[in-house]
C-alpha positions as CSV (number, residue, x, y, z in Angstrom):
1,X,73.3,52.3,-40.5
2,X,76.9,51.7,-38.9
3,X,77.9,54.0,-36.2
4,X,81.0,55.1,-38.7
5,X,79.3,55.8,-41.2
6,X,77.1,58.1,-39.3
7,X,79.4,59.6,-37.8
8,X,81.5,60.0,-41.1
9,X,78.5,61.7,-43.2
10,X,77.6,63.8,-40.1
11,X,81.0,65.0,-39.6
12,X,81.5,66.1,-43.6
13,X,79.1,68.4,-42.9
14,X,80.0,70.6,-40.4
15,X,79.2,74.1,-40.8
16,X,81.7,77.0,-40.3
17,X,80.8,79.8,-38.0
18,X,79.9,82.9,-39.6
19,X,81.6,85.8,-38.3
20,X,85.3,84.3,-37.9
21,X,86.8,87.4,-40.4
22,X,88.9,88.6,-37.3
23,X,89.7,85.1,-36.3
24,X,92.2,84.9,-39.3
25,X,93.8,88.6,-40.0
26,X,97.1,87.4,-38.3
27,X,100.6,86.7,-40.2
28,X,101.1,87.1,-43.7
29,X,103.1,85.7,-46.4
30,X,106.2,87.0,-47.9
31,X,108.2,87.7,-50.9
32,X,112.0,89.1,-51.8
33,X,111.7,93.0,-52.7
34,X,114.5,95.3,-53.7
35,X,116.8,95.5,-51.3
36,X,117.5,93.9,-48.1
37,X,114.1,94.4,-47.0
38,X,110.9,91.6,-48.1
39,X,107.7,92.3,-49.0
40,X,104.6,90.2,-48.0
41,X,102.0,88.9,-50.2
42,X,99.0,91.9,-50.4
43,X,96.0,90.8,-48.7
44,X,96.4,87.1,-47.8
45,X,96.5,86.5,-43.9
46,X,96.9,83.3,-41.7
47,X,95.8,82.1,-37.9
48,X,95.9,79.2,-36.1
49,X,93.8,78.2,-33.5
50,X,94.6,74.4,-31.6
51,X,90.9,74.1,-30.9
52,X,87.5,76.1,-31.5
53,X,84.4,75.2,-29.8
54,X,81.0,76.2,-30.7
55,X,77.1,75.9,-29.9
56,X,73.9,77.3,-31.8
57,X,71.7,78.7,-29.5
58,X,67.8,78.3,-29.1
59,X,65.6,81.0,-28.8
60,X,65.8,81.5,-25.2
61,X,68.9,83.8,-25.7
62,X,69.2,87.3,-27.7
63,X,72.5,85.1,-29.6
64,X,72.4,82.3,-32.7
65,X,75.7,81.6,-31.8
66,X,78.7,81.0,-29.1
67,X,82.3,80.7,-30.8
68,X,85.5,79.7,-28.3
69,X,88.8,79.8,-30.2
70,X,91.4,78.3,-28.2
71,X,95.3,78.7,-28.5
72,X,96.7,76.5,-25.5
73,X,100.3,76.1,-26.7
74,X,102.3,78.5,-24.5
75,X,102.4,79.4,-21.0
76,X,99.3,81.5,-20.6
77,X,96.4,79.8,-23.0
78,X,94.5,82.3,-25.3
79,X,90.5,82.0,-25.5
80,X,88.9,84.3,-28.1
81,X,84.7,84.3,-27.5
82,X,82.3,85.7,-30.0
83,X,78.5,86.0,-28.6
84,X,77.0,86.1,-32.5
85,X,73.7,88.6,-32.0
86,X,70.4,87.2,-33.8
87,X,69.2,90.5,-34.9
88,X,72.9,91.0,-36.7
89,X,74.0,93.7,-34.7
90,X,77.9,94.3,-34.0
91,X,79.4,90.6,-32.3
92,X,80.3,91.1,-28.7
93,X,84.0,90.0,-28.4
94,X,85.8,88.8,-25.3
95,X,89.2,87.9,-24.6
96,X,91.9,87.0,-21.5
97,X,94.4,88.3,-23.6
98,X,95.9,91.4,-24.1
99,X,98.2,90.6,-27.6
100,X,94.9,89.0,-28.6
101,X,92.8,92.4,-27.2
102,X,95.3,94.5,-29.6
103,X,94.9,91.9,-32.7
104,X,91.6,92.7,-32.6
105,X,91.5,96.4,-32.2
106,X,93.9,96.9,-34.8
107,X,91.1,94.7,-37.3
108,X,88.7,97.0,-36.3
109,X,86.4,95.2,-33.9
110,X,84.8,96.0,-30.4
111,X,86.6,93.7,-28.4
112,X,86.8,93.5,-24.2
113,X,89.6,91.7,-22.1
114,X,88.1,90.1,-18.7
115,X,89.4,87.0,-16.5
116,X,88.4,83.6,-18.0
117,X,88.5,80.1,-16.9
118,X,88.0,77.2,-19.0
119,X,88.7,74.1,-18.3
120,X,88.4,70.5,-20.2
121,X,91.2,67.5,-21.0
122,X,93.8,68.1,-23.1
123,X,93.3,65.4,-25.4
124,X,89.1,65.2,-26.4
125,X,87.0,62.0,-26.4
126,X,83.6,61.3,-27.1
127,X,82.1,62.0,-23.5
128,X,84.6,64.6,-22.3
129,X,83.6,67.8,-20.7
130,X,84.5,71.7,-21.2
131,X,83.5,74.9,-19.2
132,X,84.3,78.3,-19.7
133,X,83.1,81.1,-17.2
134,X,83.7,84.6,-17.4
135,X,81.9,88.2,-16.4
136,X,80.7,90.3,-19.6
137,X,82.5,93.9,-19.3
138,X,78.8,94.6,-17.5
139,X,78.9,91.6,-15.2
140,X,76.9,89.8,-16.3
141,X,78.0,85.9,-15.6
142,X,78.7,83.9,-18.8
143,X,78.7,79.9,-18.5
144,X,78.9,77.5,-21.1
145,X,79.4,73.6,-20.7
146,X,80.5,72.1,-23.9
147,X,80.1,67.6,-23.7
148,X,81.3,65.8,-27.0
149,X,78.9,63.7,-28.2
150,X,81.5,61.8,-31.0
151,X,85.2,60.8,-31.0
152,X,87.2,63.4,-32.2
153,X,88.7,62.0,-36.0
154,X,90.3,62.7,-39.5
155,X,86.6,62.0,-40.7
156,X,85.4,65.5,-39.7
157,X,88.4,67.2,-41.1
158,X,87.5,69.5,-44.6
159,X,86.9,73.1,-45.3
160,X,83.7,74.9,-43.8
161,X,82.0,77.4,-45.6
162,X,81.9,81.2,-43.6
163,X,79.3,83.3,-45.9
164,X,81.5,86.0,-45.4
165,X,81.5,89.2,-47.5
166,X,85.7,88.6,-48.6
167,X,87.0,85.2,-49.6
168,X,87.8,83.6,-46.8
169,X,89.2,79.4,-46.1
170,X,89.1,77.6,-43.0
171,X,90.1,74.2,-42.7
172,X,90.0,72.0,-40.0
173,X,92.4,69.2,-39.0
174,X,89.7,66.8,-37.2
175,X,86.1,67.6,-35.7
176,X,83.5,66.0,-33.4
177,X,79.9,67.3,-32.8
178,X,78.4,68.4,-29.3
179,X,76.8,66.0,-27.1
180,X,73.3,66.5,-24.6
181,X,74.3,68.5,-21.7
182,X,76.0,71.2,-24.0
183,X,74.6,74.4,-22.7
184,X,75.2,77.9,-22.5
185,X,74.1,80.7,-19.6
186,X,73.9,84.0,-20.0
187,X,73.1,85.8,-16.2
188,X,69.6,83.8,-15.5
189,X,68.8,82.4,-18.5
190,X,70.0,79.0,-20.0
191,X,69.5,77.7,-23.5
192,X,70.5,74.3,-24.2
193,X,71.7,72.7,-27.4
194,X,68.6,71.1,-29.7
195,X,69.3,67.7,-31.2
196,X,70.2,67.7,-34.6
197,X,67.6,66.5,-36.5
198,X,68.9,66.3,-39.6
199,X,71.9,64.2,-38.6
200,X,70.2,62.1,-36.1
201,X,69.7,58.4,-36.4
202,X,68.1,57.6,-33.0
203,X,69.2,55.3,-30.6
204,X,72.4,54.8,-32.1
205,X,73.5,58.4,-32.7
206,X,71.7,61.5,-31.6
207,X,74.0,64.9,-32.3
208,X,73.4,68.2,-30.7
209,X,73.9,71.0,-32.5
210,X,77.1,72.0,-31.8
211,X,80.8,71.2,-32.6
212,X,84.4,71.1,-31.7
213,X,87.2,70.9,-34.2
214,X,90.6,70.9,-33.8
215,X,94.1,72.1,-35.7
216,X,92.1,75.3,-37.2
217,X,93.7,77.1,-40.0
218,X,92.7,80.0,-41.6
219,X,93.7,81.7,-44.7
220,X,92.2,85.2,-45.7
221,X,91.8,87.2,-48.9
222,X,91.5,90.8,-47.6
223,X,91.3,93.9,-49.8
224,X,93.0,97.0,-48.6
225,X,96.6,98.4,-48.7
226,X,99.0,98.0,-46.1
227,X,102.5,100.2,-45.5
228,X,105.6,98.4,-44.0
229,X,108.7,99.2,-42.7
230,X,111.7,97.2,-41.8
231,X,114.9,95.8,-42.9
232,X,116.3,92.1,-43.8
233,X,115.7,90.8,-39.9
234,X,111.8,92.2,-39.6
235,X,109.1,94.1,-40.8
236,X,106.4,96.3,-38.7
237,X,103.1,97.3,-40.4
238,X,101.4,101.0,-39.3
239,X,99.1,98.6,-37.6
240,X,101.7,97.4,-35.4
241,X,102.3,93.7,-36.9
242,X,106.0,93.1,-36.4
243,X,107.0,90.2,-38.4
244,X,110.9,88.4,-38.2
245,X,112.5,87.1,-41.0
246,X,115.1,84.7,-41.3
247,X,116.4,83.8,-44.9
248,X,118.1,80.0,-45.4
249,X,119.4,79.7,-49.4
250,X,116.2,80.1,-51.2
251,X,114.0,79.5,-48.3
252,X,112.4,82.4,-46.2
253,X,110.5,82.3,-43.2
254,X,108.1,85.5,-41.6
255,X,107.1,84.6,-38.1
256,X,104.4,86.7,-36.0
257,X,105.7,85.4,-32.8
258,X,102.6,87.3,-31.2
259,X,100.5,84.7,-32.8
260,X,102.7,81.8,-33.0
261,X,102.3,81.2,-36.7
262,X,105.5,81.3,-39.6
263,X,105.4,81.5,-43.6
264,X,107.8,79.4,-45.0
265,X,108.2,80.1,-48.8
266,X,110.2,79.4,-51.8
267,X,111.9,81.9,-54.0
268,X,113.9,82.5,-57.2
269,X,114.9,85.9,-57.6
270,X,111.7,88.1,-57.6
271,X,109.4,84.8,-58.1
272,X,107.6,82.6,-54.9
273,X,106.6,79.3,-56.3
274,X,105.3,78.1,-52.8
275,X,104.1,79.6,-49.3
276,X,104.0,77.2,-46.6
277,X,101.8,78.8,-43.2
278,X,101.4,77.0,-39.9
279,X,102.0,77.2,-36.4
280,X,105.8,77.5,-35.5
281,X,107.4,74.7,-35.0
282,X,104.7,72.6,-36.8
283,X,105.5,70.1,-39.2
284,X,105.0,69.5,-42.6
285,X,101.7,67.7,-42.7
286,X,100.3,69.9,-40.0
287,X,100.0,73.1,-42.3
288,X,98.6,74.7,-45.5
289,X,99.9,76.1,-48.8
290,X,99.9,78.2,-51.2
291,X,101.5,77.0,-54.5
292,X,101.3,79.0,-57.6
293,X,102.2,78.1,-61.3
294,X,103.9,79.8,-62.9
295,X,105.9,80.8,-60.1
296,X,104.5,84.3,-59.1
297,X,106.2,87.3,-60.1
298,X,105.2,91.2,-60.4
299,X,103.6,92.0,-63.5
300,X,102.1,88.7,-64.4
301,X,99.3,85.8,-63.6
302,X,99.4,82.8,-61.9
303,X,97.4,79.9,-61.1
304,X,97.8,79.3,-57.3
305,X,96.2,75.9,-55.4
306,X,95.7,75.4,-51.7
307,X,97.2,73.0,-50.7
308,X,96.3,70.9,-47.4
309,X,99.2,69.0,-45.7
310,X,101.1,67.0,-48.2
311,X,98.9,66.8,-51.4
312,X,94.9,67.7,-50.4
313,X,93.4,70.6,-52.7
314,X,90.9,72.4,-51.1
315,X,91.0,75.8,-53.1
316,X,92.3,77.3,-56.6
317,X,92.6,80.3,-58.3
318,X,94.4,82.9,-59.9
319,X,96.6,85.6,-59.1
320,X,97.6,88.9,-61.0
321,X,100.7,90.5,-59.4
322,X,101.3,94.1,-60.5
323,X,103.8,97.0,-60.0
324,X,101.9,99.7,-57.6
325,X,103.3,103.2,-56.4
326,X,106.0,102.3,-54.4
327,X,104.8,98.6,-54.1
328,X,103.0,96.2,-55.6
329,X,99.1,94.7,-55.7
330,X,97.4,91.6,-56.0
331,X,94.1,90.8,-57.4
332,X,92.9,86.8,-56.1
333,X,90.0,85.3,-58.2
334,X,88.7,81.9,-56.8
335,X,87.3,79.2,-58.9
336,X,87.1,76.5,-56.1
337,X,85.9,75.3,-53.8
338,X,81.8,76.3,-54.8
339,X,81.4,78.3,-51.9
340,X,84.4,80.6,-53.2
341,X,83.7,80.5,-56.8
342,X,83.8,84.0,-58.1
343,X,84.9,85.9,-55.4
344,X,87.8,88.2,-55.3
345,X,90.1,90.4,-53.4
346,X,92.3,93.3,-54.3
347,X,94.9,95.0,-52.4
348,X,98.3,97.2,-52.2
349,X,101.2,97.1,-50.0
350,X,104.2,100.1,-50.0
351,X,107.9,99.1,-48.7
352,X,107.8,102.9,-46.4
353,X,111.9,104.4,-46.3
């Protein structure tokens, strides 16, 4: 069996990490309101992570799982880790940064900031090396060495399923699977990454189970209400989410600076026909969407697509947009992808004076 072929199958494939839910609450979309002020869309969330890095773990550790998000685009890189318990107890959470520390407070989670260094090339190849180190908020010495074991390509880029309990879409730009040498040490004990069998086609390609993937974005579907406050320039949630917002004809973006992400989307009057989220400065193919038909409005349905880059569907549903006390709700229904079908998400959002 050609090596590209293996690799291509293999890389199709990929499993998602469970457990990602506080990976993606981050920016949201908007929409015009009454007023000056704007309104996002209730519920729907995007992050971007540059990288994300992860190893299942043998039984030689009280964890399934290591998770490393990555966002190395400013000054001082961000690395988000998630030690995924195997009994399903709560995820222990560890970050060097204090923006990302409050991101995930304000979600809810048990999260700890502590020095980290990781280090690895900027531009992965089949053969390259990562390490992380840190101290757990007990001490306890963390080291995991991370080897790619396939180029990084287009041919492991899709959607992962996340078997999480609220619809949830992550999509990945490129991926690559771990190589042998991929380990992970937690104080004295050291649990190594097992071939993966399944993929495997010995001696011309043997896979260990892990995987790297590259230009991460996430799109969730949360339930709940949300109360904003702002004006025409910016909007601040009672969780603390400041948004800016910049209006260009019928064009207007929302950027979370914290996070480095913007919604772009197009309006007529009180109706978005089309959200476009990525990183800031990003461009056009190097982002997802969220295009709805007939163009949504409050007190009516739509169909909506995700919408990958330029033209790849990866998701559909539909919408029901309704007047709320002092706001508005959504209710999202997916009927795509399979791993989605069925599930929904309801939620409310107030404009505060």
């Amino acid at each position: 069996m050609p090596i590209h072929r293996i690799r291509f199958a293999l890389l199709l494939v990929l499993p998602l990490v469970q457990g990602l839910l506080p990976r993606a609450v981050g920016a949201q979309t908007a929409r015009p309101a009454a007023g000056a002020a704007t309104m996002p869309l209730a519920g729907v969330y995007y992050r971007y992570w540059p990288k994300q890095l992860v190893q299942w773990v043998g039984p030689e550790l009280p964890y399934s799982m290591i998770v490393l998000d990555v966002d190395d685009r400013g000054k001082q890189p961000i690395y988000d880790v998630q030690l995924i318990p195997r009994t399903g107890n709560q995820i222990a959470r560890y970050t060097n940064s204090a923006d990302e520390l409050a991101i995930d407070q304000r979600a809810g989670f048990t999260v700890y900031q502590v020095a980290m260094q990781f280090d690895g090339p900027a531009d992965p190849a089949n053969g390259a090396q990562y390490m992380l180190r840190f101290n757990t908020e007990v001490g306890t010495p963390v080291v995991w060495q991370f080897v790619l074991g396939s180029d990084v390509s287009e041919q492991g880029s899709g959607v992962s399923p996340t078997g999480a309990a609220i619809p949830i879409l992550m999509y990945r730009e490129q991926g690559a699977v771990a190589g042998a040498g991929t380990a992970l040490q937690v104080g004295g004990v050291t649990s190594a990454a097992d071939v993966w069998k399944e993929m495997a086609q010995p001696p011309y390609f043997i896979p260990y189970r892990g995987a790297l993937s590259t230009g991460v974005h996430i799109l969730t579907f949360a339930p709940g209400a949300v109360a904003w406050k702002g004006d025409a320039q910016s909007l601040t949630s009672a969780a603390g989410t400041v948004l800016s917002v910049a209006k260009d004809g019928d064009n207007v973006v929302m950027t979370n600076k914290a996070l480095g992400v913007t919604a772009s989307y197009s309006v007529a009057g009180s109706a978005i026909s089309r959200v476009t989220f990525g990183p800031a400065g990003g461009k056009h193919d190097h982002s997802v969407s969220l295009q709805f038909s007939p163009a949504l409005a409050p007190g009516a349905q739509s169909s909506f697509d995700v919408i990958v880059g330029k033209k790849s569907k990866v998701a559909a549903g539909t919408v029901v947009a309704a007047n709320a006390d002092a706001g508005l709700s959504e209710t999202w229904s997916f009927t795509a992808p399979d791993s989605l079908h069925g599930a929904k998400a309801e939620a409310t959002e107030t404009m505060q004076p």
